[in-house]
C-alpha positions as CSV (number, residue, x, y, z in Angstrom):
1,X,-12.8,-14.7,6.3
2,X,-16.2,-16.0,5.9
3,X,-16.5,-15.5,2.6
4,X,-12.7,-17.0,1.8
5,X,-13.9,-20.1,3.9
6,X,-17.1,-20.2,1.3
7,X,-15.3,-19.8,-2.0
8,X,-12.3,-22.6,-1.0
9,X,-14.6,-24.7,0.3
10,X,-16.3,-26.1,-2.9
11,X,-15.0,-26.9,-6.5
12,X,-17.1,-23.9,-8.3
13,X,-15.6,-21.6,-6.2
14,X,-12.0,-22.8,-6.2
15,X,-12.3,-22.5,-9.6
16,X,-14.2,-19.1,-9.6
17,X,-11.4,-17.4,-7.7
18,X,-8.4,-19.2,-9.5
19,X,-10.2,-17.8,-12.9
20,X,-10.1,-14.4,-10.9
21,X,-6.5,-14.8,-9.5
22,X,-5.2,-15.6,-12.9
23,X,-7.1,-12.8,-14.9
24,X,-5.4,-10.3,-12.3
25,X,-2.0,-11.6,-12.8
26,X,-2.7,-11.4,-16.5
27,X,-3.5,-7.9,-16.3
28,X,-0.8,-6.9,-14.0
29,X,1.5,-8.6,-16.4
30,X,-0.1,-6.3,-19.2
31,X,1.1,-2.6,-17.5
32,X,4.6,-3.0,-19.0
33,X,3.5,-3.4,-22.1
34,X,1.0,-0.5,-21.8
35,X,3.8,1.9,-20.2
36,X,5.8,0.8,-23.3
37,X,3.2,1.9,-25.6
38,X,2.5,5.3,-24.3
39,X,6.0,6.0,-23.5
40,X,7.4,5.1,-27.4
41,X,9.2,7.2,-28.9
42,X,10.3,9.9,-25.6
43,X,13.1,8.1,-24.0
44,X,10.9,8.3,-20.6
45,X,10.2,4.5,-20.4
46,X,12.2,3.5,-17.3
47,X,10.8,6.6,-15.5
48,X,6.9,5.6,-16.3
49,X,8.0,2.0,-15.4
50,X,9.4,3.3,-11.9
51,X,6.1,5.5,-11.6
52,X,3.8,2.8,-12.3
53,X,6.0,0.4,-10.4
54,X,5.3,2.7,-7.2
55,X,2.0,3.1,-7.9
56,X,1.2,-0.6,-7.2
57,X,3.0,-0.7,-4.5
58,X,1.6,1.9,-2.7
59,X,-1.6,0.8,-3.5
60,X,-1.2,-2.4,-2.4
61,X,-0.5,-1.0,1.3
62,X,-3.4,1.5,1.4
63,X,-5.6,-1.6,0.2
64,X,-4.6,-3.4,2.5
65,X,-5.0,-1.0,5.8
66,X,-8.0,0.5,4.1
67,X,-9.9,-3.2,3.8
68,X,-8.4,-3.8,7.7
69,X,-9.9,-0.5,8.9
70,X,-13.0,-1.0,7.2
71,X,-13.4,-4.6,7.9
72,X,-12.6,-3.7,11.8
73,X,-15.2,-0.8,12.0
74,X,-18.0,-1.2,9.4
75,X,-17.6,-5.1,8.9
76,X,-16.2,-7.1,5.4
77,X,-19.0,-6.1,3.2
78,X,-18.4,-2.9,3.6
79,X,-14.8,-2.9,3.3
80,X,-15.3,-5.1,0.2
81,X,-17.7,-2.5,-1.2
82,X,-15.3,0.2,-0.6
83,X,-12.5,-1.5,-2.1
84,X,-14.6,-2.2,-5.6
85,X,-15.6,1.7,-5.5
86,X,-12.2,3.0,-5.6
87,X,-11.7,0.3,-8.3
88,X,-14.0,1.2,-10.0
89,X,-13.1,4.6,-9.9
90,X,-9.5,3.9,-11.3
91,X,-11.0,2.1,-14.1
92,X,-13.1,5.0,-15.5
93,X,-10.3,7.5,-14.9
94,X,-7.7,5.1,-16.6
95,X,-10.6,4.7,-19.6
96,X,-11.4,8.1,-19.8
97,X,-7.8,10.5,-19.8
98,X,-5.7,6.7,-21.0
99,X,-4.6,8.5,-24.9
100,X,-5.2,6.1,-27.9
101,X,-1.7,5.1,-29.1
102,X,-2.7,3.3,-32.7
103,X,-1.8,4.9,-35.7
104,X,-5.0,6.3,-37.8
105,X,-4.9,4.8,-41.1
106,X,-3.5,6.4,-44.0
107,X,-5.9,7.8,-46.2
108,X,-6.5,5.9,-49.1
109,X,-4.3,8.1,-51.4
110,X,-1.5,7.9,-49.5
111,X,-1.0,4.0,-48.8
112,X,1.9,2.4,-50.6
113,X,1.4,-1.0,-51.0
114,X,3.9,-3.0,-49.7
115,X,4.9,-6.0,-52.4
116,X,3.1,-7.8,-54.8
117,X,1.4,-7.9,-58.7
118,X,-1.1,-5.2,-57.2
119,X,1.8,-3.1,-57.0
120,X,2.0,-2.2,-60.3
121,X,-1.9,-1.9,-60.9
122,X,-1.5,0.5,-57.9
123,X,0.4,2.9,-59.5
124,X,-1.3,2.9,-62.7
125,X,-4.7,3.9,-60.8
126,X,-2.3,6.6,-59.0
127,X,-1.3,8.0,-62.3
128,X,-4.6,7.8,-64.0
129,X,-6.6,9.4,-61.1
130,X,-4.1,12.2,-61.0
């Protein structure tokens, strides 16, 4: 509570956890978007939504008795350290196994271009480098 007491009682850190507050609700915002992505194309998107879905929620209850059992015993510094750990944690496993959805680029060869006057010098440098 100490620390909460700190951080709301000056402008700098008002500000500071606002900035944080809104950069978390920013990214929380983002997980549709990323289920979305991974999901395209398999018809599985409401099932990922409702995994993911359940996966904040329970991890929003084991934070919070996790940080009160830790905070209780071992103080707020460790519980805070604990917390950022296991954060830390999800972030490199999400960063390591999360599978790169963009398309690789067709090879040069192969790209039809869309519209325009290069169109036409396009295919004669198709035909002449056959």
């Amino acid at each position: 509570m100490g620390a909460c007491g700190y951080f709301l009682s000056n402008r700098a850190g008002f500000v500071f956890t606002a900035l944080l507050g809104s950069i978390a609700a920013a990214v929380l915002a983002m997980v549709p978007l990323v289920v979305a992505d991974v999901t395209f194309g398999t018809g599985r998107f409401n099932l990922a939504q409702g995994v993911a879905g359940s996966a904040v929620g329970i991890g929003a209850s084991l934070s919070t008795t996790l940080a009160g059992y830790m905070s209780d015993y071992f103080g707020s510094g460790a519980a805070f350290v604990t917390l950022a750990a296991i954060a830390a944690a999800g972030l490199t496993g999400v960063a390591g196994l999360m599978p790169e959805t963009r398309p690789k680029p067709a090879p040069a060869h192969e790209r039809e271009v869309k519209e325009g006057p290069s169109k036409a010098c396009a295919a004669t440098f198709a035909v002449v480098l056959r």
